[in-house]
N, C-alpha and C positions, 0 to 999 in steps of 0.2 A: 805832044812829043812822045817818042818811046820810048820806054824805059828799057834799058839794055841789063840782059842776063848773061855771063858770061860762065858758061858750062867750061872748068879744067876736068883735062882728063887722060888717063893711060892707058884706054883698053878694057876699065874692069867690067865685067859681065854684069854690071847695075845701069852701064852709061844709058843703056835703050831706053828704061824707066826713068831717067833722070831727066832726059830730054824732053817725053812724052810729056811729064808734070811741068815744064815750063810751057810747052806750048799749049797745054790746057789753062793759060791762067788767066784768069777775068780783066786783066791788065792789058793796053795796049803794049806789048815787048816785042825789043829786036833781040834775038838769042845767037849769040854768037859762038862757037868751039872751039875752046887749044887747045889742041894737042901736043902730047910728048914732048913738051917743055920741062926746066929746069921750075920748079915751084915760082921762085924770084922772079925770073925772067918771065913765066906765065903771068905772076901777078900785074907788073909793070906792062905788059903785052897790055892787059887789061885796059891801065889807064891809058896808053896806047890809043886804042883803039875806042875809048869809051864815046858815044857821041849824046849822052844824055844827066840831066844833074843829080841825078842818081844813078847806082846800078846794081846789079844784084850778082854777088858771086856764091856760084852753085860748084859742089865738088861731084863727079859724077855717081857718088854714092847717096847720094842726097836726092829724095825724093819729095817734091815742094807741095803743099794744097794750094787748090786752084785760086784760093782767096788770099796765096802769100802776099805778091808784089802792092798788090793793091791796100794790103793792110799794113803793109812796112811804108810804104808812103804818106798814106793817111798817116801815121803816128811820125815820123819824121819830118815830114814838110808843119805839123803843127807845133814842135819843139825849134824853140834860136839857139842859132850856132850849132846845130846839130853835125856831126863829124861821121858817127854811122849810128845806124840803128841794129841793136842785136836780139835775134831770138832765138830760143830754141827749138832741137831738133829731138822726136821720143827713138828712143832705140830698143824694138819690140826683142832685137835679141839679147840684150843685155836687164829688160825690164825695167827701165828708167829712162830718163833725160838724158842725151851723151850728143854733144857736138853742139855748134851754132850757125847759124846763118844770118850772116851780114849783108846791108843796104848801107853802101857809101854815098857820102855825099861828095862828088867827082872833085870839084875845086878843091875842097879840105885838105882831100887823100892825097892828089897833086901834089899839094903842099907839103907833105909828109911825107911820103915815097914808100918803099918797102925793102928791108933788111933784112938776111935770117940774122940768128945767132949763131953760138956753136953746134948747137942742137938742131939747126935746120930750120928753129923755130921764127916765124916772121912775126904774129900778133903779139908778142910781147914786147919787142920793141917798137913796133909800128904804135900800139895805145900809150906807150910812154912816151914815145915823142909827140903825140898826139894833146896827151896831156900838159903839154906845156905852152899849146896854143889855143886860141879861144872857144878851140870847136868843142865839141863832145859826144862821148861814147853812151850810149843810151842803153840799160837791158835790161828786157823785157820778158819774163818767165813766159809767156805763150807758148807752145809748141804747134808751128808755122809747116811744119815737116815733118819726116821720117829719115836717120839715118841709117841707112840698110846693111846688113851683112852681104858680103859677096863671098863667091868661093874661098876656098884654102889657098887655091891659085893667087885667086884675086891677091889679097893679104900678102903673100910671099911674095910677089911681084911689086907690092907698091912698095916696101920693106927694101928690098933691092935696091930701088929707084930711089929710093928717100937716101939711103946710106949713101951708095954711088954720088947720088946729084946735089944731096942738101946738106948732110948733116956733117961735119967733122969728127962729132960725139957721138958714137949710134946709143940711141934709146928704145929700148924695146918693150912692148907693149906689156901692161900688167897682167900676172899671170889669169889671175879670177878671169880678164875679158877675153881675154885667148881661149880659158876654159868655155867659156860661155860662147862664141865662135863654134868650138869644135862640136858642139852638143847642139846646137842651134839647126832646126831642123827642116822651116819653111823654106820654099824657094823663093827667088828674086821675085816673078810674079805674084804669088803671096802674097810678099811683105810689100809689094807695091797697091795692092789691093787694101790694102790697112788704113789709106789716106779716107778709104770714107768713112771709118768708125773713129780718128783721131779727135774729131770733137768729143768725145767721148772723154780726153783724157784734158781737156781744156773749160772744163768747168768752171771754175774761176778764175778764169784767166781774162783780160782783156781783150783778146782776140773772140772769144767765143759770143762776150756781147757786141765785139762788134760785126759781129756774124749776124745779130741778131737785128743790125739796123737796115 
């Protein structure tokens, strides 16, 4: 069966490469896109629409190596009760680790659905009500990915969208990462180009030997 990816997305000037790195992946995947949805309602669109017992949701900033889906599988189909499986994403503009990418496991998440808060925020209440049921959140330091910088646009635009459509509370992004945005100097291509030196930063990390099987 396929494992379904499900790319959300508003537009930003990364979605091209986003997309690209799903359909290069060593995994059988059905790739589906939502667009210009409310987050919540995106999310739920997801289970919606899910036809597989796993699946992978990609944000269009998010740029995946071609050995993600098949390595979040492997490590989640061998763990019981597994509810999702998480790993990280490196973010060459910020110089570290920033963001995750999650593998649900579809019945679970069914099970649990998706809420924001006031903040817009859904993964915090979604892992708490998570945690009161059998399944579980599993994570895993690998870095699986690349989270990309997109323009000034891009950022002011999803900011809008987040305010407007999610959040009641606006929260605004920490200054140092904004700074780090505005000085940041590759292009989207570039940074998409990075997924072949990423093992590089996965050295001891579980994913890198299991690259190596």
């Amino acid at each position: 069966m396929k494992t379904d990816i499900f790319i959300i997305t508003n537009g930003r000037s990364t979605f091209k490469y986003a997309l690209e790195s799903a359909e290069k992946q060593k995994s059988d995947v059905r790739i589906v896109v939502i667009e210009n949805m409310k987050w919540v309602d995106a999310l739920n669109r997801c289970l919606e629409l899910c036809q597989s017992e796993f699946y992978l949701r990609q944000d269009d900033d998010m740029f995946i190596h071609p050995l993600c889906v098949k390595y979040l599988l492997y490590k989640a189909r061998k763990t019981i009760n597994i509810g999702a499986y998480i790993c990280k994403l490196w973010e060459d503009w910020s110089g570290r680790p920033g963001g995750y990418i999650k593998l649900y496991n579809t019945a679970a998440t069914r099970k649990v659905g998706f809420k924001a808060n006031k903040l817009g925020k859904v993964d915090k209440p979604f892992f708490k009500k998570m945690s009161k049921t059998k399944y579980r959140a599993i994570k895993d330091d690998s870095l699986v990915g690349l989270h990309a910088c997109g323009t000034i646009e891009d950022e002011e635009n999803y900011r809008k969208l987040w305010l407007n459509q999610n959040a009641k509370v606006y929260y605004d992004e920490p200054r140092y990462l904004a700074n780090s945005r505005k000085k940041y100097k590759k292009t989207v291509l570039e940074q998409y180009e990075l997924l072949k030196t990423l093992m590089n930063k996965n050295k001891n990390t579980p994913f890198y030997k299991f690259r190596k099987k």
